[in-house]
Backbone as JSON, one array per atom type, in Angstrom:
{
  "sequence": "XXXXXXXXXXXXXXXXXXXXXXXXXXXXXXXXXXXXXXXXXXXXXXXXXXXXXXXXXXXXXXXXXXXXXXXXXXXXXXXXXXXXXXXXXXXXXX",
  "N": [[57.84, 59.07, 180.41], [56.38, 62.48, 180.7], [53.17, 62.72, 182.75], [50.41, 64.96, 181.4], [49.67, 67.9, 182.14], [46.35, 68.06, 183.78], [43.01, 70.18, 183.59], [42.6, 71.38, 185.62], [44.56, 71.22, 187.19], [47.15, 73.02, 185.71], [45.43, 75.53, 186.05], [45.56, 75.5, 189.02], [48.51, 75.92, 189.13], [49.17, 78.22, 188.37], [47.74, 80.18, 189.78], [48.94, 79.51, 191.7], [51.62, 80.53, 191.37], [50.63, 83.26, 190.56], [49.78, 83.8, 193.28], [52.01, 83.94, 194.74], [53.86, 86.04, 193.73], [52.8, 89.27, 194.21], [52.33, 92.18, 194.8], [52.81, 93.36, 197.34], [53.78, 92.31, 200.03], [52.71, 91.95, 202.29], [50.11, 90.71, 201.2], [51.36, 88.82, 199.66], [52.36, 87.01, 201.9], [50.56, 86.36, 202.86], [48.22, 85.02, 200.97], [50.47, 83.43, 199.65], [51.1, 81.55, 201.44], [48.17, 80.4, 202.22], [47.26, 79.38, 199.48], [49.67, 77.63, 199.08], [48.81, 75.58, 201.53], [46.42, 75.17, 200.99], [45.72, 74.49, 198.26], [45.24, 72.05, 196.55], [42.65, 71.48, 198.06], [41.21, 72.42, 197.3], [37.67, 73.01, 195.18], [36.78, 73.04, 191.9], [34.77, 75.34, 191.39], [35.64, 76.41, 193.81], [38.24, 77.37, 192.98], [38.1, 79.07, 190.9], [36.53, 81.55, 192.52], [38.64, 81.67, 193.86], [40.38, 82.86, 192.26], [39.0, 85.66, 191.3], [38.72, 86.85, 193.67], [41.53, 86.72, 194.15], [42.15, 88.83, 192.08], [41.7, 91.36, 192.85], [43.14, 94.23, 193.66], [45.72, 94.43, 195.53], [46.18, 96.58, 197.9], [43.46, 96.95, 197.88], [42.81, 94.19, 198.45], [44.19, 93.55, 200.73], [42.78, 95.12, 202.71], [40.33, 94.32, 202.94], [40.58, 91.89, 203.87], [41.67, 92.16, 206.48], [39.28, 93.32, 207.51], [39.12, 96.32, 207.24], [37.68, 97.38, 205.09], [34.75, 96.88, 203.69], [33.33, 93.93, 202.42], [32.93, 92.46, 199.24], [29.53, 91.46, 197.65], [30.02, 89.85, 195.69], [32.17, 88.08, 196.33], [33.4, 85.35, 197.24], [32.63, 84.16, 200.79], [33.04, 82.44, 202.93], [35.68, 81.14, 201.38], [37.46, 83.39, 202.05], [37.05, 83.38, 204.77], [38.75, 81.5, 205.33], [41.31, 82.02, 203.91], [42.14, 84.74, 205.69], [42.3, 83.44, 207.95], [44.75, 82.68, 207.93], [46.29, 84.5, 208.67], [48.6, 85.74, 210.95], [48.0, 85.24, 214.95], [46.75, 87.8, 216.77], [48.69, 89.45, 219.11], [49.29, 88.6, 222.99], [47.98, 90.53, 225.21], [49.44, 91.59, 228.28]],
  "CA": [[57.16, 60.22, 179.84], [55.19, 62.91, 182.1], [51.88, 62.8, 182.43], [50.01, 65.68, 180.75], [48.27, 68.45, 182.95], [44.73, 68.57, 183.61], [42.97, 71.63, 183.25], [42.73, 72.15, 187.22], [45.72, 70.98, 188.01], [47.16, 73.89, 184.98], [44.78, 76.4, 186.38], [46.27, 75.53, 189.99], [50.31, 76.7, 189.5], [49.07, 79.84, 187.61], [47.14, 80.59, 191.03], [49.88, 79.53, 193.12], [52.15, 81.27, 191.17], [50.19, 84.73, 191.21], [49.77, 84.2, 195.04], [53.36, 84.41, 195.38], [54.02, 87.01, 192.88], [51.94, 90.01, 194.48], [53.49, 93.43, 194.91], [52.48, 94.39, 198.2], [54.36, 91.82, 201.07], [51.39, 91.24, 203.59], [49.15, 89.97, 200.41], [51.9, 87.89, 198.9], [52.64, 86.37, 202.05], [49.45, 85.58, 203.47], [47.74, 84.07, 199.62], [51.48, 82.34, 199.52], [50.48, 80.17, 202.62], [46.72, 80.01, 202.37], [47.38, 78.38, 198.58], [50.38, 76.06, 199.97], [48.83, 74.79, 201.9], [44.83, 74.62, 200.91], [45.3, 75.17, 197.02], [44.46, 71.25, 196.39], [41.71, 70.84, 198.47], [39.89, 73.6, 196.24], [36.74, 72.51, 194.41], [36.56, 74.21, 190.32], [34.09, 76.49, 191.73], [36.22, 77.54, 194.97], [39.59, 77.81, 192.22], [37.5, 80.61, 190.06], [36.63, 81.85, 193.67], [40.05, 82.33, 194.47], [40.83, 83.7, 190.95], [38.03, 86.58, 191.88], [39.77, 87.25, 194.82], [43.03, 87.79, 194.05], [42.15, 89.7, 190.92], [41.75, 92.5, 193.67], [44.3, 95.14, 193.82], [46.51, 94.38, 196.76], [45.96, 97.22, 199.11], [41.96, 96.54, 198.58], [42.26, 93.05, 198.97], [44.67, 93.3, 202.27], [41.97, 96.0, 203.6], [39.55, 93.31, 203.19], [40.96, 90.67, 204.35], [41.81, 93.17, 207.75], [37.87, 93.76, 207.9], [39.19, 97.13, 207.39], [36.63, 97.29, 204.03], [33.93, 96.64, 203.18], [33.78, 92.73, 201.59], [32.24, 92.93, 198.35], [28.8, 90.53, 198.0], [29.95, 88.68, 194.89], [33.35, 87.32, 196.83], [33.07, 84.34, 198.46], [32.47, 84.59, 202.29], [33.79, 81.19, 203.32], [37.25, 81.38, 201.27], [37.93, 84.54, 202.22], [37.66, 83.35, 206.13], [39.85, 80.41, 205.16], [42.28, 82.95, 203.95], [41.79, 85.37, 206.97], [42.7, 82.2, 208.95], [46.4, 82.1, 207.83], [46.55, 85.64, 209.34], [49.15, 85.43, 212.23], [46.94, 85.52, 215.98], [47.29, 88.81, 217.54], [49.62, 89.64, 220.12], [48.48, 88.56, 223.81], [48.54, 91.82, 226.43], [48.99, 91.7, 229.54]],
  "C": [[56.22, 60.82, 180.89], [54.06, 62.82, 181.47], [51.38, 64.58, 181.91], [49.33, 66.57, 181.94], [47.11, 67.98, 182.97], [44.77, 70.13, 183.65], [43.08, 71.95, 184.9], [43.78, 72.19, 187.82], [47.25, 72.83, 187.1], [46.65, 75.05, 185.93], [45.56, 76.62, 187.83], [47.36, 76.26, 190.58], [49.78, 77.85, 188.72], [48.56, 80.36, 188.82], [48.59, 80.65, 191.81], [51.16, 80.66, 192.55], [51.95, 82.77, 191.24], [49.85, 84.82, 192.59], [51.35, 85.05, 195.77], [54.18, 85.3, 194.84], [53.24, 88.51, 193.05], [52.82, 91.28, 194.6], [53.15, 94.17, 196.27], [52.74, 92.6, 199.21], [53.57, 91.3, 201.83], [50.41, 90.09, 202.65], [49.88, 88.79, 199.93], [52.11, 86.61, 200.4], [51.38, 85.37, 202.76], [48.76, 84.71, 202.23], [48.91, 83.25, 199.52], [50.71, 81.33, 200.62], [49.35, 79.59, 202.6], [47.31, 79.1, 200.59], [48.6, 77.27, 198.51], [50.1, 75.26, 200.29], [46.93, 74.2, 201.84], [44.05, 74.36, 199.54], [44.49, 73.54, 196.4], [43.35, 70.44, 197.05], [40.8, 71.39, 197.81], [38.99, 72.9, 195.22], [37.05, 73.34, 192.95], [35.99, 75.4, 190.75], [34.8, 77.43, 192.67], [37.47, 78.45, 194.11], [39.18, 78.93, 191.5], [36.93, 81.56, 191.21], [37.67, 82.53, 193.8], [40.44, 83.27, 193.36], [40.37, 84.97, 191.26], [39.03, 87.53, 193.02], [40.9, 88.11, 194.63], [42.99, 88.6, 192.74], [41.85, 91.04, 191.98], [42.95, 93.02, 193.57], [44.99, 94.86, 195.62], [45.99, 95.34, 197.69], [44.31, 97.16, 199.37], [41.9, 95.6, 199.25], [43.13, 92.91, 200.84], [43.7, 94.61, 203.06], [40.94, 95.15, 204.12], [39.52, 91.9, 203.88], [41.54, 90.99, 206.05], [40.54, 93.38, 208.18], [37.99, 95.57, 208.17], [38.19, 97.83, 206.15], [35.78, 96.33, 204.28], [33.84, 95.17, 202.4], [32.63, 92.82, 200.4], [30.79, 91.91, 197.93], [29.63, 89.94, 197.01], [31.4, 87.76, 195.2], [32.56, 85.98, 197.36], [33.67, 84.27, 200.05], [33.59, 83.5, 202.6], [35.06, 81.05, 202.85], [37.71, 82.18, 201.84], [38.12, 84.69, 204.04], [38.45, 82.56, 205.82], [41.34, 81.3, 204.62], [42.76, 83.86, 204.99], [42.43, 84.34, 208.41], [44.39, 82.27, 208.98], [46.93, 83.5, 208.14], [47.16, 84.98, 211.05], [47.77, 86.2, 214.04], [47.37, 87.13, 216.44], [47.99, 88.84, 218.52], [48.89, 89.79, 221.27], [48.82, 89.43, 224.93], [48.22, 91.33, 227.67], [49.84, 91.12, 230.72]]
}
């Protein structure tokens, strides 16, 4: 017999699942990877964090996550570089 959810672990695949469910390609694939591969190290507090987050409209949140906006104060700073992180490096000239 399986074991029963918890509530975080519940709360978890509904995240991971709207990461990878996004309608705009750059957002889906960068929140796909960042919750792959960081979604169970997340504290309760960081998981309603992330919720926050991606409740953004795609083209805000990939403006933001570009430092092409404005970041809003009540986000969290620190996820939002940990996300920013799974952004491929730039291309090296020269």
């Amino acid at each position: 017999m399986e074991k029963p959810l918890d509530k975080d672990e519940t709360y978890r695949r509904r995240l991971i699942m709207a990461a990878h469910r996004r309608g705009f390609l750059e957002a889906e694939l960068i929140l796909g990877r960042f919750v792959d591969r960081e979604i169970m190290n997340l504290s309760s507090e960081e998981l309603a964090d992330l919720e926050r987050i991606m409740a953004l409209e795609d083209l805000d949140l990939w403006e933001i996550i570009c430092r092409r906006k404005k970041t809003p104060p009540d986000l969290n700073l620190e996820l939002l570089e940990k996300i920013r992180g799974m952004l491929p490096a730039p291309p090296v000239s020269g």
